[in-house]
N, C-alpha and C positions, 0 to 999 in steps of 0.2 A: 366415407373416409375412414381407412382402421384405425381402431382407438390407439392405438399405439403413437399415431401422428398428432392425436389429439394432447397426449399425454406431453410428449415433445415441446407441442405450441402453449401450454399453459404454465410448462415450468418458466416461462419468460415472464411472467406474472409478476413483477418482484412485490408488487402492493398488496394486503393480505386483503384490503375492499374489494380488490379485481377479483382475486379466489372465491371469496366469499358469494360474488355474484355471479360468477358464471356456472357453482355448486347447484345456484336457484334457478339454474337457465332450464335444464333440463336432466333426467333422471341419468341419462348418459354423460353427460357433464358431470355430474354429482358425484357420479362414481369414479372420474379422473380429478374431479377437482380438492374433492377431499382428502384425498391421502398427500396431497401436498399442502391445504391449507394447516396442516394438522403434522407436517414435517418439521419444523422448527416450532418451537415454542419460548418465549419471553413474558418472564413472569414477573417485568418490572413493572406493576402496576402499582401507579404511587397516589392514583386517585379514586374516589370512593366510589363512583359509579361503576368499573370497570370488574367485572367478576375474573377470579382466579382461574385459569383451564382446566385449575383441578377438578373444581366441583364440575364440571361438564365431562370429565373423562370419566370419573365418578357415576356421572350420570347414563353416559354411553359408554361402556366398559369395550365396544367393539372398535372406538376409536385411537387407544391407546397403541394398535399395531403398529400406526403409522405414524409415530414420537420418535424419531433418530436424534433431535438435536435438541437438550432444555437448556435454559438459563434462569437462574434461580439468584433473587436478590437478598443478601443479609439482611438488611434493614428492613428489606418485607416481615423479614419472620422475628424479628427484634421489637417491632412495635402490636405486629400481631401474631401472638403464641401460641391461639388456637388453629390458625389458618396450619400449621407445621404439621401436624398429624391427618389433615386431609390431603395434604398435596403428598406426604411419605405415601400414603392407600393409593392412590392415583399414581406414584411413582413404583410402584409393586407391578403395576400393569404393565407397563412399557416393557415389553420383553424384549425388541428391537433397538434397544436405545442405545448408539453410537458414541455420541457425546455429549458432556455435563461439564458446566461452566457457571460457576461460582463468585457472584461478585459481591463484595461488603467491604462497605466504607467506612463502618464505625468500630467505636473501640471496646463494644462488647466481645464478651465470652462466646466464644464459636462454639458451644452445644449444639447447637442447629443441623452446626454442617455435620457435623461426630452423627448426631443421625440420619443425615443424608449417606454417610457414606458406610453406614451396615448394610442401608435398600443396595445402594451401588453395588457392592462387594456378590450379589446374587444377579447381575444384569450382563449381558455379555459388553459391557463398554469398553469402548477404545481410543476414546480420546477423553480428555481432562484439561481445564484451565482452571487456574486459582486468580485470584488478582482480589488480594484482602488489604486492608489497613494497619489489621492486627496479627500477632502471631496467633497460628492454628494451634499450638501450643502441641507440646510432644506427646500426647496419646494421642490427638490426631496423623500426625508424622508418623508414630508405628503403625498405625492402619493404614495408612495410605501405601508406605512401602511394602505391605504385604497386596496390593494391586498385580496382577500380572497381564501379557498381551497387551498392553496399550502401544498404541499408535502413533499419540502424540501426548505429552506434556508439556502445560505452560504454567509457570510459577514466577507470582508478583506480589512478593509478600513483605510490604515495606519495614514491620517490626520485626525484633526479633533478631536470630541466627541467622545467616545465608543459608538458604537449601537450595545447592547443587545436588540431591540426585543418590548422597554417601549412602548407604545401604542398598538403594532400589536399586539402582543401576546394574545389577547382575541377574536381576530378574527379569529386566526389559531388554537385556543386549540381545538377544535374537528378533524382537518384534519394532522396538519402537524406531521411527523414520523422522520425526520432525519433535524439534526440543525447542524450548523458551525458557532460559534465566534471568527474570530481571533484575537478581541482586548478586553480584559474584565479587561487588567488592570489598574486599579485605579477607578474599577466598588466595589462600598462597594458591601459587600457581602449578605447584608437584599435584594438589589436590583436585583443584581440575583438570589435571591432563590425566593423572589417574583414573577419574571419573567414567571421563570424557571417551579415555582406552575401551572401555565395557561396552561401547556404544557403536562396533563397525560398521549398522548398516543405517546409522545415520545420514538422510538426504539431506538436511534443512537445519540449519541452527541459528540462535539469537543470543545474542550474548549482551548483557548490561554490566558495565564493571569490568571486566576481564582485563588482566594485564596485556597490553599490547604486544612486548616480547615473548607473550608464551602461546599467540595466537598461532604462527607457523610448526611450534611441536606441538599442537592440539590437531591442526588438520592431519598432519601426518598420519594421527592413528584411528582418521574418518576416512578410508579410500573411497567411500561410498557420497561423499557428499557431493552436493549442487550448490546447493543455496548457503549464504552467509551475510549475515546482521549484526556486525558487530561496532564496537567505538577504539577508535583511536585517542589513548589519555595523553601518555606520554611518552617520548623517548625512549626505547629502550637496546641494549645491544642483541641484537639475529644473530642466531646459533646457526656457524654455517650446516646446512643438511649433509648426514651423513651419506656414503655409496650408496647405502640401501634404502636411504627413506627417501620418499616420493609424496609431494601437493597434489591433493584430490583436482579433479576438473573442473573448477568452477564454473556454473553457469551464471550467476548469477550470486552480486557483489554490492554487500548495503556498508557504507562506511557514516559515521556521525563523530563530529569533533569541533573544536573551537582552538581561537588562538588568538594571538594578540600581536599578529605577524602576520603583514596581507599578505605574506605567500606563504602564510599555511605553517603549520606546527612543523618542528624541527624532524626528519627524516620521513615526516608522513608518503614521501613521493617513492620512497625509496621503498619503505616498507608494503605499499600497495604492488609494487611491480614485485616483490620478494612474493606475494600469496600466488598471485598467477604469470607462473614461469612459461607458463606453455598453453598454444591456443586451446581456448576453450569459451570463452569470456561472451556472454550475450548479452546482459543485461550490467551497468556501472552505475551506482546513484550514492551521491556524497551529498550530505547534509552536514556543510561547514559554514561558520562564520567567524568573523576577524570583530576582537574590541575597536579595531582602531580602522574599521569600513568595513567595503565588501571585499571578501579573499578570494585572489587572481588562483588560478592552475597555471604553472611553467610550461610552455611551448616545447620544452626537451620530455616533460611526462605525456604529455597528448602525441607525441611522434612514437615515443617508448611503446606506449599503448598499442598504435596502428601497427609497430612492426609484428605484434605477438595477435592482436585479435581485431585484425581488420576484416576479417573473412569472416566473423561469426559474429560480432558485435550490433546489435540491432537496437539497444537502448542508452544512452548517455541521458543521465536525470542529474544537473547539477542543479539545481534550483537554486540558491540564492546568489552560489559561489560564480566569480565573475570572471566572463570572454569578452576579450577585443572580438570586432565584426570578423578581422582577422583571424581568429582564432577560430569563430564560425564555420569560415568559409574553408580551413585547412580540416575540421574535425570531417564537415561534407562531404570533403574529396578521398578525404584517407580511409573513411570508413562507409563504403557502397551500399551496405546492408542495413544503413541506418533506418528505422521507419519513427524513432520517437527521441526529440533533443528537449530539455529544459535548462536554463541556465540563466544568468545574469546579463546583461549588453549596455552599452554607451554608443547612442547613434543621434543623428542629426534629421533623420527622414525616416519613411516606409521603404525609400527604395533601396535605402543602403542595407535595410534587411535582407530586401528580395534579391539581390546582388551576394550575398555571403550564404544563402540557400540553394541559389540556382544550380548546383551542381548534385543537390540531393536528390535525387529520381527515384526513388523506395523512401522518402521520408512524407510517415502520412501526421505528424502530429510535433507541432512546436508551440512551445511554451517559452515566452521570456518576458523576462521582469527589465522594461528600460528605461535607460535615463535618459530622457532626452538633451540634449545637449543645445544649449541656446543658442541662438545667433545675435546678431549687435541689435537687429531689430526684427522682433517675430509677433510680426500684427501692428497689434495698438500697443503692445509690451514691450517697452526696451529694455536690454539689458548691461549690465557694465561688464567691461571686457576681462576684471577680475572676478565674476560670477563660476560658481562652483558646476564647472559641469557636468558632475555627479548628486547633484542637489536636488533636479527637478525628477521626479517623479512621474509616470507615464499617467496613474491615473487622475490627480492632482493638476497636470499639464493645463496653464490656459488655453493653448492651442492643442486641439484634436487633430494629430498628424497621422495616426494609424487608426484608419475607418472600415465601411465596409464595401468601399471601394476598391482599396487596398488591400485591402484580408483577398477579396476578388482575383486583385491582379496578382496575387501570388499563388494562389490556387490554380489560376488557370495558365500559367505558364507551358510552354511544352514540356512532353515527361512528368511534369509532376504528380505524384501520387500525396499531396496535402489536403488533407480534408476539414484538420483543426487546427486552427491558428489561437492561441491565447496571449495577449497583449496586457499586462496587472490584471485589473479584476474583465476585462471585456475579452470573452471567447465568439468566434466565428468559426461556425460548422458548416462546411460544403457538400452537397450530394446534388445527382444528374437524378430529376424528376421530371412523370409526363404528363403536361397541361393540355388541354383541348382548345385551340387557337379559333378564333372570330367564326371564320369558316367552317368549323368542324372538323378539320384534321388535327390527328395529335402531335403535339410538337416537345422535340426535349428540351429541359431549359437543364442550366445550370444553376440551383439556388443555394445562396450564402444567407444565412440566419447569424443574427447578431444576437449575444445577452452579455447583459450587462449588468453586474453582482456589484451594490452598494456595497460599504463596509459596515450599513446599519443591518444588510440580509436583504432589502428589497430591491426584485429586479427591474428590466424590464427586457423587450425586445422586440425586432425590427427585422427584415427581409429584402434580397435583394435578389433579382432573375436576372438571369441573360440568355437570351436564349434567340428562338425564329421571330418571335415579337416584339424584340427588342428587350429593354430597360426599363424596370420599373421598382419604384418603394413603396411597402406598404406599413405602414404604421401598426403593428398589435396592440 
């Protein structure tokens, strides 16, 4: 087999023991496997056995080619001073290094990082994350903005000033493609769109803080973008867009907010159909909740939506925010292309699920958080007819109404392309595997695999076939 196929099948590795072991397998191994165990590196080691990578690149100075990705913890080098000048030597080497990520949680002096980023400043890097506690303090900040060529910037720097980007931003407007601010509030809104302006071939942005009304003259002067992460605060008045200015194509749409209005902050419906005017839209995920429950989406936004990107929309993630079965079964129909929904629901059964999906035929993956809804008598529980039918909880439920029987019969529906079902904390993963039957011929079954995630972390899990052999459970 050419090594090149080999290289392919090991990047799938995600565990660095698996790396580590298949380096040992053989000398041909060794030689694909090491330049990937040795591709990322994490230098949070918080316990005393665990040796630094420094001292081993140190060691093997032939290893350091293959370092594209470190992370490097403040508090490592805060408690120990000496470790800082061996990992700088070891970071001398990495001629290759992509990106460097920065994390410190305490409220020391960043000297550390001020000499991390002299080594940087000679390294071809192209990407950077901050995510500190404290301010980097401004001789940090003028070396940083003398950085050129980066790729991506991500800054989460809880003390201190906001840093949007003021001086760098004319030095990276031709290179950099993906940005992260996590603090832009009490940033006026002229000075990030100003910013923002320097920045045309931006794909990808994240925004924390940002005023809501200056979010549509901030896209305007990104034509280049896809992606967007931003929060909806509050209210504000839309400048209608001029002849000449034109909303970049969204592909993709991350909205976060709260309210104290189960339908949702005042304009928010309005203001999301203002970002994408025109088909584009693949991917929709709104992390909203209400003081006063769970917050519904209007049936007039979920139509609004289909009429502009029902032909390209393949993701709806509402997670907490909450659909009638109704609403389910209208998002199924409106939107063909669907393959992944998560959202909120109030149902009485499995079947009233399976009945609100059936129309999904490209949908391979549903997630919903439900309440079951009581009946006058369910089991040996009864219940009273003033009982909250948003009270009961799926995973809490004394009665187990969505099994893996059910996970089954929706899986196997005609047309269905579902593979994952998630019900609270119990996921059922479907695939067509081949068994060798009694006799020796192989037979394909259909098997549903249950797991099931306490809220303490402990699981467990269980399997179900259907296939030439019939039905069967096995207990793991």
């Amino acid at each position: 087999i050419p090594t090149d196929i080999f290289y392919s099948v090991f990047e799938h590795l995600t565990d660095r023991r698996d790396l580590y072991t298949a380096a040992l397998a053989s000398r041909d191994f060794n030689k694909i496997a090491t330049p990937l165990l040795y591709r990322s590196l994490d230098t949070d080691t918080r316990t005393s056995n665990v040796i630094h990578p420094a001292y081993t690149l140190l060691k093997r100075p032939e290893l350091a080619c293959h370092v594209r990705h470190l992370r490097e913890t403040g508090a490592l080098h805060a408690n120990h001073p000496p470790l800082t000048e061996a990992v700088l030597k070891a970071l001398r080497l990495c001629d290759n290094l992509y990106s460097f990520t920065w994390i410190d949680d305490t409220s020391v002096s960043p000297t550390a990082f001020l000499s991390f980023l002299d080594v940087l400043r000679g390294l071809p890097l192209r990407a950077i994350t901050l995510r500190t506690y404290s301010d980097l303090g401004e001789d940090t900040w003028t070396l940083l903005n003398t950085f050129p060529n980066l790729q991506k910037v991500a800054i989460w720097c809880m003390n201190g000033p906001p840093r949007v980007l003021q001086g760098w931003a004319p030095l990276l407007g031709n290179t950099l493609t993906e940005l992260e601010l996590g603090r832009c509030a009490g940033v006026p809104a002229t000075i990030l769109i100003a910013v923002l302006s320097q920045l045309p071939h931006l794909r990808d942005l994240r925004l924390k803080g940002a005023p809501s009304s200056a979010i549509p003259d901030i896209l305007t002067s990104l034509p280049a973008l896809v992606a967007l992460d931003t929060e909806y605060l509050r209210p504000g008045l839309l400048r209608p867009l001029g002849r000449d200015e034109q909303l970049p194509l969204l592909e993709r749409l991350t909205v976060r907010t709260s309210s104290v209005d189960l339908q949702g902050p005042l304009q928010l419906w309005a203001w999301l159909r203002a970002l994408t005017p025109h088909p584009s839209l693949q991917s929709f995920t709104l992390y909203a909740f209400s003081t006063a429950g769970q917050m519904g989406i209007p049936r007039g936004f979920l139509l609004s939506l289909a009429r502009r990107h029902a032909d390209t929309l393949r993701q709806i993630l509402l997670n907490m925010t909450q659909l009638t079965l109704e609403d389910v079964q209208c998002v199924c129909e409106l939107f063909p292309q669907l393959e992944e929904l998560s959202c909120a629901v109030a149902s009485r059964d499995a079947e009233s699920i399976g009945c609100a999906v059936e129309k999904a035929h490209n949908l391979r993956s549903l997630k919903l958080h439900v309440y079951w809804i009581p009946t006058s008598r369910d089991g040996d529980n009864e219940f009273p007819s003033s009982y909250n039918a948003y009270a009961l909880h799926s995973p809490n439920s004394p009665v187990a109404r969505f099994g893996l029987a059910e996970a089954e019969t929706i899986m196997r529906r005609p047309g269905s392309c579902l593979r994952t079902v998630s019900i609270g904390l119990h996921m059922f993963q479907g695939s067509w595997v081949q068994k060798r039957g009694p006799d020796g011929t192989e037979v394909l079954y259909f098997e549903v695999v249950e797991e099931s995630l306490s809220r303490s972390g402990n699981g467990s899990r269980r399997k179900g076939t259907i296939g030439g052999l019939g039905y069967s459970l096995d207990f793991l």
